[in-house]
N, C-alpha and C positions, 0 to 999 in steps of 0.2 A: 106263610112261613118265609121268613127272611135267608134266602140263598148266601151261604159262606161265599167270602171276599175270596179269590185267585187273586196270589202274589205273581207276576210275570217279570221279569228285571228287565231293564231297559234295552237291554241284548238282545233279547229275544224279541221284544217286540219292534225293535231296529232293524232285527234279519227278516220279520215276518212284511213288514213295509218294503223293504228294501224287494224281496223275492216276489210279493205282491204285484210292484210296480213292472217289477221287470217280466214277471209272466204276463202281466194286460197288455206292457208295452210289444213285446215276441208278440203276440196272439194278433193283435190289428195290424204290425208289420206283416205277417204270412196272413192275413185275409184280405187285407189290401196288394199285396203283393199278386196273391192268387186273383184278385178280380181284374188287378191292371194289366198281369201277363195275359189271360184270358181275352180282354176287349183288345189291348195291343193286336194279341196273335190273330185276333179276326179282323181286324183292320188291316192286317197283310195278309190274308187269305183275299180280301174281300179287291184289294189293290194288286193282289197279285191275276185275280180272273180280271179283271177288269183291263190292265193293260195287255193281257195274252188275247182277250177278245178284240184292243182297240187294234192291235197287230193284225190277228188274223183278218177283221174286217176291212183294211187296211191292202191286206195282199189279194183279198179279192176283189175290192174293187176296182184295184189295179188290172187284175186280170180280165175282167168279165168289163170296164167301163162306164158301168154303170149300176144304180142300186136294183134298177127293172129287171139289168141282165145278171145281175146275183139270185135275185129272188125268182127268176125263173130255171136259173139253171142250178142253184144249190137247195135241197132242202132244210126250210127253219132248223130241225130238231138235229141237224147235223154241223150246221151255223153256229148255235147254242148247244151245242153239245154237252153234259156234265150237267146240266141245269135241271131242279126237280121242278113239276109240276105248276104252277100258278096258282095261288089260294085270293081271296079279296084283296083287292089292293090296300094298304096301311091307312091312305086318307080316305077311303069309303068307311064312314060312323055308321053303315047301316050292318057291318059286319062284326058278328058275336063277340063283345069281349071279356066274353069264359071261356071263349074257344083254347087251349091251351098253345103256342105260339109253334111254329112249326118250321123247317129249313126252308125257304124261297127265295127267287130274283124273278124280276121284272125287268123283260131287257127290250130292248127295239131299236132301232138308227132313227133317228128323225132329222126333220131340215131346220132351214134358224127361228119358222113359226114353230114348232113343235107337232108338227104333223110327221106318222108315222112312212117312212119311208123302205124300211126292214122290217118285218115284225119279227119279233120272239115272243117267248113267253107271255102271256097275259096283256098282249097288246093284237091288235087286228089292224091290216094294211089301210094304211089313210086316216088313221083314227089322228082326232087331236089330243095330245095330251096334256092333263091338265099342268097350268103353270108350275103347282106344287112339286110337279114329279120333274120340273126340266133344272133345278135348284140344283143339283148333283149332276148334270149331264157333262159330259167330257169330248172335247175334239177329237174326229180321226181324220187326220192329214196326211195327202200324199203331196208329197217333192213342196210342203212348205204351204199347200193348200187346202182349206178345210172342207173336205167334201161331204160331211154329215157330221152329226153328234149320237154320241154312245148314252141312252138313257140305260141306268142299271140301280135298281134298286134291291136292295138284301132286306130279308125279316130278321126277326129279333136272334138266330141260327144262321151263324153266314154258310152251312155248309161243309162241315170241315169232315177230310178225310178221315180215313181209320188212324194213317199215319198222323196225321194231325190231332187225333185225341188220345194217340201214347207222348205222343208230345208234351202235350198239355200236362198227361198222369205224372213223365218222370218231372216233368217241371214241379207241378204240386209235391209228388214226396220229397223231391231236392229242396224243396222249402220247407216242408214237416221236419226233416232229418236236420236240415238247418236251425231252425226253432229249439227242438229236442235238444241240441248240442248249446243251442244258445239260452238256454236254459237252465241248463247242467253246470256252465261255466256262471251264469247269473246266480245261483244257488252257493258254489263254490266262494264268488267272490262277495254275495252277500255274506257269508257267515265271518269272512275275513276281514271286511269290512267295517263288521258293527263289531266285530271284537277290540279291533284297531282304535274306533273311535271311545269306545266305551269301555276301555282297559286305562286310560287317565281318571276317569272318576272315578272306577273300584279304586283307582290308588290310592286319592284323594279323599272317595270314603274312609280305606283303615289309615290312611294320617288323619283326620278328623277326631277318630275312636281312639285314636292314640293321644294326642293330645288332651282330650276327654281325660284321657288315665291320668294323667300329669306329664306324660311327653313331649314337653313343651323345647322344640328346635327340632324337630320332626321335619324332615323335609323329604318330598317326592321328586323324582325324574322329572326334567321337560323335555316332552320328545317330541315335540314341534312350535312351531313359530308360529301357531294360527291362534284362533278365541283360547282352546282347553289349552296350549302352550303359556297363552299371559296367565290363565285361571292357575295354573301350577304357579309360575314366579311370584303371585302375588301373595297362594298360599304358603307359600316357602318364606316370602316377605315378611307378611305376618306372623310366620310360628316363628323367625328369627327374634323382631320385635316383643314375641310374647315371652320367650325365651332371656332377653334383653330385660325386659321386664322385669322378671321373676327376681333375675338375677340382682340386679338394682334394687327392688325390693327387701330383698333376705339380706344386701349388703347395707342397705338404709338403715331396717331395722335390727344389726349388730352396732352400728356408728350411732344411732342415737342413743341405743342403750349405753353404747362406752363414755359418747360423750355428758349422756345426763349420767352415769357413776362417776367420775371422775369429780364435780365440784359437789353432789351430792354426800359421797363417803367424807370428803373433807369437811363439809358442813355437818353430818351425824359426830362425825369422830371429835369434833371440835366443840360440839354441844356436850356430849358425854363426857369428854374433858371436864369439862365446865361442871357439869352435875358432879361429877364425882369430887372435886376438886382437884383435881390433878393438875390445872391449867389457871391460872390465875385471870380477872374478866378484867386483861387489860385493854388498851384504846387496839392495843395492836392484834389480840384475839379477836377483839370483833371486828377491824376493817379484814382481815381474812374470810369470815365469815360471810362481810356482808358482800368482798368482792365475789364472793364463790356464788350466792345467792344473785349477783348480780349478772353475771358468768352466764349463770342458767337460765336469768328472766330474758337475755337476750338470746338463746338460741330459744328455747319455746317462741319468742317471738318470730325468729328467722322461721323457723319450721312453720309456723303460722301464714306467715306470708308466703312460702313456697306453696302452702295446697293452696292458698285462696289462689293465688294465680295460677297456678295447674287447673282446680279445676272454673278457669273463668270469671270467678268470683271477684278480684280484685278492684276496687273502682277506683276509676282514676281520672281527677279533674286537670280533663285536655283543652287546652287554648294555644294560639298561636304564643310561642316563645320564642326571644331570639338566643341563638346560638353563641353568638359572642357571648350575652347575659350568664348563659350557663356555665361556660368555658373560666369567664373572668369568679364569678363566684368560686366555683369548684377549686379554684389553683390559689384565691385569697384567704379561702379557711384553711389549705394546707399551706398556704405560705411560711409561718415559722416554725410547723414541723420540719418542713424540707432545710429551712436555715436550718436547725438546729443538728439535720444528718449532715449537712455541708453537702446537700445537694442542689444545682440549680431547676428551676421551675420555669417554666418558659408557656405562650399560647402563642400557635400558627393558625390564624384564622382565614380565611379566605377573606378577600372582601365583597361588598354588595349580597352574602349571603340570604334568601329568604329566609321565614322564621319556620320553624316545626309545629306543627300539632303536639304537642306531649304534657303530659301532669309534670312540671318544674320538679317536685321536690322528689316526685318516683326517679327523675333521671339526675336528681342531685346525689340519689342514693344511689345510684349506677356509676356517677363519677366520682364519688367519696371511697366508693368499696375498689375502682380500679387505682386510684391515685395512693391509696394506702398501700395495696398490693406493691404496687410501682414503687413508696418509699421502702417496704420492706426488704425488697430484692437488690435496689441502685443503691453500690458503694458511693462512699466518701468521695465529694468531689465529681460523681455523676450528673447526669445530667435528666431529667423527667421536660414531655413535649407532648402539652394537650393541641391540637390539630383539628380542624372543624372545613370541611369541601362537600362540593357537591360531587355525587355520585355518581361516576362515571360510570359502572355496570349496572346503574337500574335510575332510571328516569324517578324525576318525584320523591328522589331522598333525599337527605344529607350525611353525609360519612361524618361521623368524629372518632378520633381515637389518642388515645393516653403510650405513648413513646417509650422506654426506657433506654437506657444500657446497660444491665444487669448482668447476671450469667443467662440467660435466655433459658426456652424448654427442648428438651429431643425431642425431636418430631413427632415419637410413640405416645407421645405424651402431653401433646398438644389439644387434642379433644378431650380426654382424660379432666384438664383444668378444671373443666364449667361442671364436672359430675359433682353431687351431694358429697360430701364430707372428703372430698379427696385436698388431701395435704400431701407438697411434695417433701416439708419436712416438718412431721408431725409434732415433734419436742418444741421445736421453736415456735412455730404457729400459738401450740395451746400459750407459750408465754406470754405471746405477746397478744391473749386475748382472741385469737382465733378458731373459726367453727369449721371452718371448711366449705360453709357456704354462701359465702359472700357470691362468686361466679354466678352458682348455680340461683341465685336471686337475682342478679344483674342481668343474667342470660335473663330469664322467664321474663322481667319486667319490660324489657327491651322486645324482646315477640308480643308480650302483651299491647306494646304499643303500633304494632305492626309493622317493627326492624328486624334485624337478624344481627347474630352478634357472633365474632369469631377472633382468633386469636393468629400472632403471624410473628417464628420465632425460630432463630439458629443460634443452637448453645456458643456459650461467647460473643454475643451481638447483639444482646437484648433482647426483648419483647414486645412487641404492637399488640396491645389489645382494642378491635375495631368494631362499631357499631353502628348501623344507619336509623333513623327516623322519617317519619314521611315529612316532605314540605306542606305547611298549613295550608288549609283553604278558607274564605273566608270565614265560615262558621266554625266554630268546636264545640267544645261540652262533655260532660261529663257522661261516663260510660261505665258498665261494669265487666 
């Protein structure tokens, strides 16, 4: 039988890690603690008899002159006073080790062979003792002279008093109470903790559900500058963009519908004329008709070539081209349109320019749609300036760009240009033949080729409209 799934939130299982960690972590701090206060405290228990004995042996040597005349006028168990019994000595292997470990010292004075010259505890006068046992022995000097050494060795219990084992106890609970307390606040600051970190992506989850719904510009708090702080701006990023979108979208598709009604009703209206007789089938009916039909064969084309290069589709046969080539063409087919507005036409080319990588006729259709714009805008007697340098904010392009002096655009309305069907005056455009997306074809084609394109303009001053291309490399070809 398959056991139902527990749903746990990432909370919870953040605080249960978090308190996890921090009670192992408590726990081997106060065991370690408790073992190292413990071997410390006998490590000064054990240095504390050992220099009080290396003193006292010290004043009696003094007194009595010698170690023969200590030993005969003190006795050992008064010498070593405080010292329990003698059990096997530690390096004797022939002694039980299940015996359970018990409190002891082995003490005695010896000379520089290790022959006993005092005895205490678990030693006999004259005994040699083994090298293993003189590893720890310690000087006793009188006035700077070393008259003996202090052998003392302790069992695995150095000994410690009553006093020295409430020691120990309030030590250990001051550690317990420690722990407890360090625990409580670990508990505390895990729940605050994992709420903290994991209260951005509850957020991010209902923005997510919300956009789900269609609440597209949904945006979350950033309430910090680390990973979940970029994961917020990026989502705020993109619900802007989708938002951006949407909106782009619903405004695309009212502009195409206006603008396929508009020559469409003219071409029904003008056919029904026709049928009904109401309108006579003269030359001049039908060049209405067929500009209308012509009107609309070119913006389904325009709309054609905006998806295909949206979405990547476009191909376009890249070979090196030179710059001049393009410049000089571009301003020779508009040459006596511009005569004819009484405007002059001019090319600023760099010299020694290298050539571009680009499809010629995609970027002849880049410089046809800005040079038209540029005659539509520049009065009588203006002046239009196609311009072709290298790139001084990015290595491996080349800048060109189409001059005017026009009425120029307000800044509001300077990105605005390159959107789908944006006309800044709608009446006129459609006269003179315009969809509104020339830009937004120029733009795409010009990224398609891996430039950027942008516009640069103060009402009464004209408008630069600017675009780079990369510099060829030996090979090109054709790409989609």
């Amino acid at each position: 039988m398959r056991l139902p799934s527990i749903r746990v939130s990432l909370t919870i299982k953040l605080f249960l890690s978090l308190v996890a960690v921090a009670i192992c972590t408590t726990a081997l701090v106060v065991f370690q603690a408790q073992q190292r206060t413990a071997r410390e405290f006998d490590t000064y228990v054990v240095d504390r008899r050992r220099n009080m004995l290396t003193t006292n042996l010290a004043e009696l040597y003094v007194t009595y002159g010698s170690w023969e005349a200590v030993a005969g006028a003190v006795p050992s168990s008064w010498i070593f006073r405080g010292l329990p019994a003698p059990m096997p000595q530690p390096w004797d292997r022939r002694s039980d080790p299940r015996e359970p470990p018990r409190a002891f010292f082995y003490a005695a004075v010896v000379d520089e062979q290790g022959n006993v010259l005092l005895a205490g505890p678990g030693f006999e006068p004259g005994q040699a003792v083994e090298r293993s046992a003189l590893r720890n022995r310690h000087a006793i000097t009188v006035d700077d002279t070393t008259v003996g050494w202090l052998v003392l060795i302790t069992g695995e219990d150095p000994l410690r008093s009553a006093i020295d084992e409430r020691f120990l106890r309030r030590v250990g609970s001051s550690l317990i109470m420690a722990a407890g307390a360090a625990g409580l606040l670990a508990l505390v600051l895990s729940f605050l903790l994992s709420r903290s970190l994991t209260r951005p992506l509850r957020e991010l989850t209902a923005a997510t559900k919300a956009l789900a719904r269609g609440d597209l510009g949904h945006q979350v708090p950033v309430r910090s500058q680390d990973e979940l702080g970029e994961l917020a701006r990026s989502f705020n990023t993109m619900s802007q963009a989708l938002a951006r979108a949407e909106h782009l979208r619903k405004q695309m598709t009212a502009d195409v519908a206006h603008e396929l009604r508009t020559p469409l009703s003219l071409i029904l209206g003008h056919a029904e004329a026709l049928d009904e007789g109401v309108l006579p089938a003269t030359p001049e009916t039908m060049h209405i008709i067929h500009d209308e039909a012509r009107r609309l064969s070119r913006l389904v084309e325009d709309l054609r070539t905006l998806s295909l290069s949206d979405a990547g589709e476009l191909r376009l046969d890249l070979r090196p081209v030179a710059v001049e080539d393009l410049a000089t063409s571009a301003t020779t087919a508009f040459y006596a349109q511009a005569q004819s507005h009484g405007v002059i036409l001019e090319t600023a080319i760099e010299p020694d320019l290298p050539p571009v990588l680009a499809d010629p006729d995609r970027i002849m259709q880049v410089l046809s749609n800005l040079l038209s714009n540029a005659l539509r805008f520049t009065p009588q007697h203006g002046k239009i300036i196609v311009s072709a340098k290298r790139d001084d904010a990015r290595a491996g392009f080349v800048r060109l760009a189409v001059q005017d002096n026009g009425p120029g655009i307000p800044q509001e309305e300077i990105e605005s240009v390159f959107e789908r069907f944006y006309r800044a005056d709608r009446s006129r455009a459609r006269e003179d033949g315009g969809t509104g997306l020339g830009l937004a074809i120029a733009r795409s084609l010009v990224e398609t080729h891996g430039g950027r394109m942008w516009a640069e303009s103060q009402p009464g001053d004209g408008t630069t409209v600017l675009f780079t291309l990369p510099i060829a490399a030996e090979e090109g070809g054709s790409r989609a």
